[in-house]
C-alpha positions in Angstrom: -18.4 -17.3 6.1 -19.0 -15.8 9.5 -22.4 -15.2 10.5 -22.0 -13.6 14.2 -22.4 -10.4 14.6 -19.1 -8.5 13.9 -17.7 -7.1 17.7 -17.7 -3.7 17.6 -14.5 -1.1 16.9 -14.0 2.2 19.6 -15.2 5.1 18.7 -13.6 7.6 16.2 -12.5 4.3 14.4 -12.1 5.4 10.8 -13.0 3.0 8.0 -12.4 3.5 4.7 -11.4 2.2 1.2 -8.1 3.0 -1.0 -6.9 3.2 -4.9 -4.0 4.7 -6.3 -3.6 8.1 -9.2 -1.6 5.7 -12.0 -3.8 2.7 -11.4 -7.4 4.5 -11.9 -6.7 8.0 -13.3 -6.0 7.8 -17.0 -5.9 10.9 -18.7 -2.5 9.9 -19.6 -2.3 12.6 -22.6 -3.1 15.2 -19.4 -0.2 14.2 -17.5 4.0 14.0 -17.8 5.4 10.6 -18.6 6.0 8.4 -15.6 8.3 5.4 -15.0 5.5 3.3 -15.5 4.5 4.8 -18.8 8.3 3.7 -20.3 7.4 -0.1 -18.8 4.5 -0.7 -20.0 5.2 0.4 -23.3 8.1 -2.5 -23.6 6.5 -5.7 -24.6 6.0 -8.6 -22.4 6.2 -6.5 -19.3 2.5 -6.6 -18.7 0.6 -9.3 -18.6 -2.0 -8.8 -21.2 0.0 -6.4 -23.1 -2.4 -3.4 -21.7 -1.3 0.1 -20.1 -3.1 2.8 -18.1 -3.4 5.2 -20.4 -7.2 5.3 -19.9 -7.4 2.9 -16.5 -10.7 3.4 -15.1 -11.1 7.1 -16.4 -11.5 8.3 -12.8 -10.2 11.7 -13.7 -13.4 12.6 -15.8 -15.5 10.6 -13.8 -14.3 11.3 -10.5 -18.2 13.0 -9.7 -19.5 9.5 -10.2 -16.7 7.8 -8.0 -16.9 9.8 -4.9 -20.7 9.3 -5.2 -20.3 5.9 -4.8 -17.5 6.4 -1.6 -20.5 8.1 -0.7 -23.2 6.0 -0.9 -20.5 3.1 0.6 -20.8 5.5 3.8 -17.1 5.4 3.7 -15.3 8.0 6.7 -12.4 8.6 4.4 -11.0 8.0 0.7 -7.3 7.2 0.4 -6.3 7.9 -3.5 -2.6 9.5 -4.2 -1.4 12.2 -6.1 0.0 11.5 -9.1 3.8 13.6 -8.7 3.9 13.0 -12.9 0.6 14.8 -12.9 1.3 17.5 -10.4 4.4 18.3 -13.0 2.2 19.3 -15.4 0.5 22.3 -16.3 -2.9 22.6 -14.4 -1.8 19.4 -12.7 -2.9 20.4 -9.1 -6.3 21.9 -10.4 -7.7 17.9 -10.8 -6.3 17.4 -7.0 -8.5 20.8 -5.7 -11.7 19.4 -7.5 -11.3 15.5 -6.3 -10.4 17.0 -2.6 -13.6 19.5 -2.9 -16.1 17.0 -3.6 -14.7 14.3 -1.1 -15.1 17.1 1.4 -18.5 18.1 -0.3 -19.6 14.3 0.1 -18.7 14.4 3.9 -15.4 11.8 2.6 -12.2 12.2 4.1 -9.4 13.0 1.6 -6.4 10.9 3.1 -3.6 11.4 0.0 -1.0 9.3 -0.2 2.0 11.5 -2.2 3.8 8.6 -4.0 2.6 5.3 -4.8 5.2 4.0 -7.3 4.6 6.3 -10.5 8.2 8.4 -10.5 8.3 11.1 -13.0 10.3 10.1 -15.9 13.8 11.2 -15.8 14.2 10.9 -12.0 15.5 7.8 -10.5 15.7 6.4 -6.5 19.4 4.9 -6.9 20.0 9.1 -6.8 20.0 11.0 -3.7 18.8 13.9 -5.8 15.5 12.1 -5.7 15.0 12.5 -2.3 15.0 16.5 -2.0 12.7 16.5 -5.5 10.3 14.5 -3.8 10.1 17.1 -0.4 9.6 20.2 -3.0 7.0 18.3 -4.4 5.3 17.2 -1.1 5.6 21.3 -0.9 3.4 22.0 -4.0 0.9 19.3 -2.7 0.5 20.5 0.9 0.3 24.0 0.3 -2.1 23.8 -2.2 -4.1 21.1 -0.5 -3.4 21.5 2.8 -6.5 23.4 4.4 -9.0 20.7 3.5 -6.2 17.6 4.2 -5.1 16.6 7.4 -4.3 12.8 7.7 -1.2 12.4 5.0 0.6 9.6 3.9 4.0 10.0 2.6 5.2 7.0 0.5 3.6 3.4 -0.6 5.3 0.3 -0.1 9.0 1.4 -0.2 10.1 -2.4 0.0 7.6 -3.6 -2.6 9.0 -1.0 -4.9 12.2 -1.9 -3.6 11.8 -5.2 -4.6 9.9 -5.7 -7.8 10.9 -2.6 -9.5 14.5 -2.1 -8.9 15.7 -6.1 -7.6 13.8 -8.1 -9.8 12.9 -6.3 -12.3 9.0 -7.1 -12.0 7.8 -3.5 -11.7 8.8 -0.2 -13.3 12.1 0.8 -13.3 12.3 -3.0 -14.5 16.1 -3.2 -12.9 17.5 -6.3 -11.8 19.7 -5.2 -9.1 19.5 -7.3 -6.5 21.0 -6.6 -3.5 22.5 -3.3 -5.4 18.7 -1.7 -4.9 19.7 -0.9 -1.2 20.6 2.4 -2.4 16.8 2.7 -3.7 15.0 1.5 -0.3 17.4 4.1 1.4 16.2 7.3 -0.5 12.8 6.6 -0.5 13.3 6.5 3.6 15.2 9.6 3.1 12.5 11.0 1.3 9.9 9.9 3.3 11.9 11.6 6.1 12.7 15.4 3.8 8.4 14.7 3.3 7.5 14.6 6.9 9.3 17.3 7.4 8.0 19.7 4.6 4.4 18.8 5.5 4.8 19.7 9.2 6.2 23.2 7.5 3.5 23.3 6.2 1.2 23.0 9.2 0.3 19.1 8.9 -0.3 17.4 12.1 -1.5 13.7 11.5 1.0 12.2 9.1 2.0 8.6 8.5 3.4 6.4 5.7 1.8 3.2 4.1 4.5 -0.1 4.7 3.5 -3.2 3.4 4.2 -6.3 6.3 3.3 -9.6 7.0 4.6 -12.5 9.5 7.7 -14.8 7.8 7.1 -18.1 9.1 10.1 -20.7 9.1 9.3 -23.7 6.5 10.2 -26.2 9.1 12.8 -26.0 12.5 16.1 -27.0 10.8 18.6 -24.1 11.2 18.7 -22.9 7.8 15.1 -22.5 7.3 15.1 -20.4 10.1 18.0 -18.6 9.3 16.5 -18.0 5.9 13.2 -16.7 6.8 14.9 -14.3 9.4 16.9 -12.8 6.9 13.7 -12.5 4.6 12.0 -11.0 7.1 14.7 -8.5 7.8 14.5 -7.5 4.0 10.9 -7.3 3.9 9.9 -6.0 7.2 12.9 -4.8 9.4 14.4 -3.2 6.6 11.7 -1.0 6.6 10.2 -0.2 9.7 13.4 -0.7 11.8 15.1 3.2 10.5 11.2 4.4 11.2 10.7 3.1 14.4 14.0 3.3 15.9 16.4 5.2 13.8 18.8 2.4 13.2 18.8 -0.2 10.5 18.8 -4.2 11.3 22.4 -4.8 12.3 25.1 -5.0 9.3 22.9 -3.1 6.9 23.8 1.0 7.4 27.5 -0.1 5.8 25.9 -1.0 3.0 23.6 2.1 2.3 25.0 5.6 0.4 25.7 8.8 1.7 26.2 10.0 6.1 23.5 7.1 7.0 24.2 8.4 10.5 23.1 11.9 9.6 19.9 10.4 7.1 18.7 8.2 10.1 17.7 11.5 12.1 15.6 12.7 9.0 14.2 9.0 8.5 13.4 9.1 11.9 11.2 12.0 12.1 8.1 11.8 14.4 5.3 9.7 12.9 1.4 10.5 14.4 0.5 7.1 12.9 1.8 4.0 11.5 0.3 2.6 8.5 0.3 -1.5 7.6 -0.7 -3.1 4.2 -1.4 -6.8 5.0 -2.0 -9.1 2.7 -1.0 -12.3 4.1 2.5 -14.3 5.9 5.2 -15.4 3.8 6.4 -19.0 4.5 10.5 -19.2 4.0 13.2 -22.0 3.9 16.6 -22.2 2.7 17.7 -21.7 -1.0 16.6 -24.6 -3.5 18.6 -23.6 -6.6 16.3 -23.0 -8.9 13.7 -20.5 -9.5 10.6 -19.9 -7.8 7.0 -18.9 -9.4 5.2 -17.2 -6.4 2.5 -15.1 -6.6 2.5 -14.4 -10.0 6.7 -13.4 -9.4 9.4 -15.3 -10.0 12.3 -15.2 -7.5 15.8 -15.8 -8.9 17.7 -18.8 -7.9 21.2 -16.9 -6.5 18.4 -15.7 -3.6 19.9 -16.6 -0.2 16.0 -17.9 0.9 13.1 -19.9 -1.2 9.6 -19.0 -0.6 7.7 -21.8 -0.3 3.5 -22.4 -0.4 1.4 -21.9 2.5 -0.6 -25.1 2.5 -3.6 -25.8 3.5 -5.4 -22.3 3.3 -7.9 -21.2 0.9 -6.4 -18.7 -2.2 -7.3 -16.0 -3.8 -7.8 -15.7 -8.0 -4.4 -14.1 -7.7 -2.7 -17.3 -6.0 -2.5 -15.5 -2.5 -3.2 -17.9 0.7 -5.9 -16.4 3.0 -4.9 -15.9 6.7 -6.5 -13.6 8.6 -5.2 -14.6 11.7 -1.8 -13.5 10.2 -2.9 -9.9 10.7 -3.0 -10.6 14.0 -0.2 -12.2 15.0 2.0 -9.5 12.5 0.3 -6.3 14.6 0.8 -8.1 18.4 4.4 -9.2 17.4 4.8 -5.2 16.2 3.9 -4.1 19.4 6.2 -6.2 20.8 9.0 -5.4 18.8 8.7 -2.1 18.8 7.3 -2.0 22.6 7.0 1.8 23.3 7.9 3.7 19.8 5.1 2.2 17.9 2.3 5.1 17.2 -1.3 4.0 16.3 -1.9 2.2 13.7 -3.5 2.2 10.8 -4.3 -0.6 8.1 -3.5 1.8 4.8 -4.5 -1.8 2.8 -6.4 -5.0 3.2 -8.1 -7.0 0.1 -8.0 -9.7 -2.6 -8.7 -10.6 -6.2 -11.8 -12.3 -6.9 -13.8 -12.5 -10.1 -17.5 -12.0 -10.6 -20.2 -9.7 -8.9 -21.6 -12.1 -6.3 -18.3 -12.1 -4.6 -18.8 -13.9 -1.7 -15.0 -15.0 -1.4 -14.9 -11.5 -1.1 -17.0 -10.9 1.6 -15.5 -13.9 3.6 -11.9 -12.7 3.2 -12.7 -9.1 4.5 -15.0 -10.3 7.1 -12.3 -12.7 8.3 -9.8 -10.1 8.7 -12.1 -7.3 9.9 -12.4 -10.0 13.0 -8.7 -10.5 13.0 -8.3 -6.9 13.2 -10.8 -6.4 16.0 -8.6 -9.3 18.2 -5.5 -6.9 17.7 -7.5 -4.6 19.3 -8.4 -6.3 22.0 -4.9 -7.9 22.3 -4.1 -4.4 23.5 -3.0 -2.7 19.8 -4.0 1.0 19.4 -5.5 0.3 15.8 -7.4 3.4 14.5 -8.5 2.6 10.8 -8.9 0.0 8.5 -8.7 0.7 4.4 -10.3 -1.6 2.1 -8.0 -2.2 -1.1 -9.9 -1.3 -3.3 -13.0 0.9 -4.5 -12.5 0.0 -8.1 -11.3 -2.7 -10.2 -8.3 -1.2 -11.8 -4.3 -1.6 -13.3 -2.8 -4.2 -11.3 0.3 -2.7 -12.5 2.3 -6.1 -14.0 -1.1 -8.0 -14.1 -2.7 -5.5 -16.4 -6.4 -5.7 -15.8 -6.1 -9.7 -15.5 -6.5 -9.3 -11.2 -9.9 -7.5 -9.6 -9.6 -6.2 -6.4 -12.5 -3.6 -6.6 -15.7 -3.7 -4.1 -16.8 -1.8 -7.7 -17.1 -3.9 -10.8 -15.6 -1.7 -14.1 -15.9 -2.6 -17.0 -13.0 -1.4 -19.1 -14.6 -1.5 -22.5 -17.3 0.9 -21.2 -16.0 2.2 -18.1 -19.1 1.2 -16.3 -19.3 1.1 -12.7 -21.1 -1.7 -10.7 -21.1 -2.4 -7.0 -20.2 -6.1 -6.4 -22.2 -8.1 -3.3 -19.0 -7.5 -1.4 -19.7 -3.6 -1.4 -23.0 -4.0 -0.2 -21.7 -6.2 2.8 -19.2 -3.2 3.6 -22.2 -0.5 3.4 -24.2 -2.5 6.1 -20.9 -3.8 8.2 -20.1 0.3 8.3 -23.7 0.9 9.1 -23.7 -2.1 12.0 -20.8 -0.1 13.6 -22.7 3.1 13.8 -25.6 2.3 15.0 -26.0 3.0 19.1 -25.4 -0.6 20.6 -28.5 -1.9 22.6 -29.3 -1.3 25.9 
């Protein structure tokens, strides 16, 4: 682990830590049924069989949690609103009393308005979807809006995309493949109809939460390369390209529903801010018919790509490689590709599974990337904040409560908080970058 002193961010830099509503809430019984709800409840879907019906209880002990954001010294909390929740009687009340003592506890509330938990009954292969979701970014905002100001629309469209609707990994559990295009395009759309509602109702820093890393080419031969570019249009241009430029990667538009032309100029709409969860690069060669185990997901043979292992790298408990200088290479070659419509950016996630409370695996990960974060910067990248995933151990959604993320130990028997050596570190780290510099 690095022992220099960590090189300090500008000014106004806002650190912070994140967790999602359907991964930490509970208080199932208080809420309406959520896609997640019908997949869990199907055996073998989860990996130990659990659910989040009770999670980490953060909805009755949300006093307790924000006093530990507090006591983290934290600038801002990013948590989502749970749309299944906000659908329910009363719903919003638990939002008003989490944003109040945030805002009590000097915490900025930075909500994210989906992260993955559809209502029940609704569905992203229908446009429909898309205009429910604005109405309900409504509710949100004008309920919440005069103690919120930095939003974030959706989660991880392509993740969602992905798992939940291609491979059948993740709630909705589909196995679509390439027929889940339909899916990544309304979640675009309604992350375009959301902007929109939210600067109607008088938001002015607004951004949404994509998940990227660099594809690197398993060797030079042709179709390793040609694989691993058409990965990374799926995973990253897919994605940002309709945000960024209001077009999709070439030969994709045919293939989504509805006037695409038309959609693109609601997709499109002005971001203030750009937000990246990194995790690490993908390394990508040409198909190997058969299936691949990676990651704890297994990719179908009939893919036109095979993601192979990063060797050489340290891993996480969750089988992830470490590369921190990933995170740089993936925000330089952003600005590149994106030279002059990029906003600021903003690191919505960074983190990794570890067990135990002296997690210094922990500390070296986030203190590697903190320092790969801080050469973006100096590469010339207008990087604003940087989100630790994640305050608590919690539902890691297919992985049950088999993966810890958390700078905070629970323990899901008793519900019992405990800050791991890895929260300390980011107390004094947050502390270091406040203090005056010398001289």
């Amino acid at each position: 682990m690095a022992t220099d002193a960590m090189p300090r961010f500008p000014d106004g830099f806002l650190w912070g830590v994140s967790t999602s509503a359907h991964q930490i809430e509970g208080a199932a019984a208080l809420r309406g049924p959520s896609v997640w709800d019908a997949f869990t409840a199907e055996p073998g879907r989860v990996r130990d069989g659990s659910t989040a019906a009770v999670a980490c209880d953060h909805y009755h002990r949300y006093r307790e949690d924000v006093a530990l954001l507090a006591d983290l010294g934290v600038d801002a909390y990013r948590f989502s609103v749970s749309w299944p929740r906000v659908g329910s009687p009363g719903g919003l009340d638990f939002y008003d009393r989490l944003v109040d003592e945030l805002c009590a506890a000097g915490v900025r509330p930075v909500p994210t308005l989906f992260h993955w938990d559809l209502p029940a009954g609704l569905d992203w292969l229908e446009r429909d979807t898309a205009a429910r979701f604005a109405q309900y970014v409504s509710a949100v905002a004008g309920r919440l809006g005069d103690r919120v100001g930095k939003w974030i629309t959706l989660n991880e469209p392509a993740e969602h995309t992905l798992l939940g609707h291609a491979l059948g990994i993740h709630a909705p559990g589909r196995e679509l493949l390439f027929d889940a295009l339909p899916a990544a395009h309304h979640q675009l759309l309604a992350h375009g109809l959301a902007v929109r509602a939210l600067r109607a109702e008088g938001a002015t820093d607004i951004g949404i939460a994509n998940s990227h890393g660099p594809t690197w080419p398993a060797s030079d031969d042709p179709a390793d390369r040609e694989a691993a570019d058409f990965y990374d249009l799926l995973l990253n241009r897919l994605f940002a390209d309709p945000l960024l430029t209001g077009r999709y990667p070439e030969g994709v538009g045919e293939l989504m529903p509805g006037d695409v032309a038309a959609d693109l100029e609601v997709i499109a709409e002005p971001l203030d801010w750009y937000g990246v969860n990194y995790y690490a690069p993908t390394r990508v060669g040409a198909p190997q018919g058969a299936e691949i185990e990676f990651g704890g997901v297994t990719l179908p043979a009939e893919l036109p790509f095979s993601v192979r292992e990063i060797e050489g790298r340290p891993r996480t408990d969750f089988g992830w490689p470490v590369v921190p200088e990933g995170l740089t290479e993936l925000l330089t070659g952003f600005r590149e590709r994106y030279a002059g419509r990029l906003p600021p950016v903003v690191i919505t996630e960074n983190g990794c599974s570890y067990e135990g409370l002296d997690d210094q695996d922990r500390i070296a990960y986030l203190d590697g990337h903190v320092r790969a974060l801080h050469r973006a910067v100096e590469a010339g990248v207008d990087v604003r904040g940087y989100f630790v995933w994640s305050l608590l151990d919690n539902f890691e959604w297919a992985e049950g409560y088999a993966r810890r993320f958390g700078l905070v130990h629970v323990d899901f028997e008793t519900l019992a908080r405990t800050p791991k050596a890895s929260y300390g570190w980011f107390r004094e780290l947050l502390a270091e970058q406040r203090r005056a510099p010398v001289g």
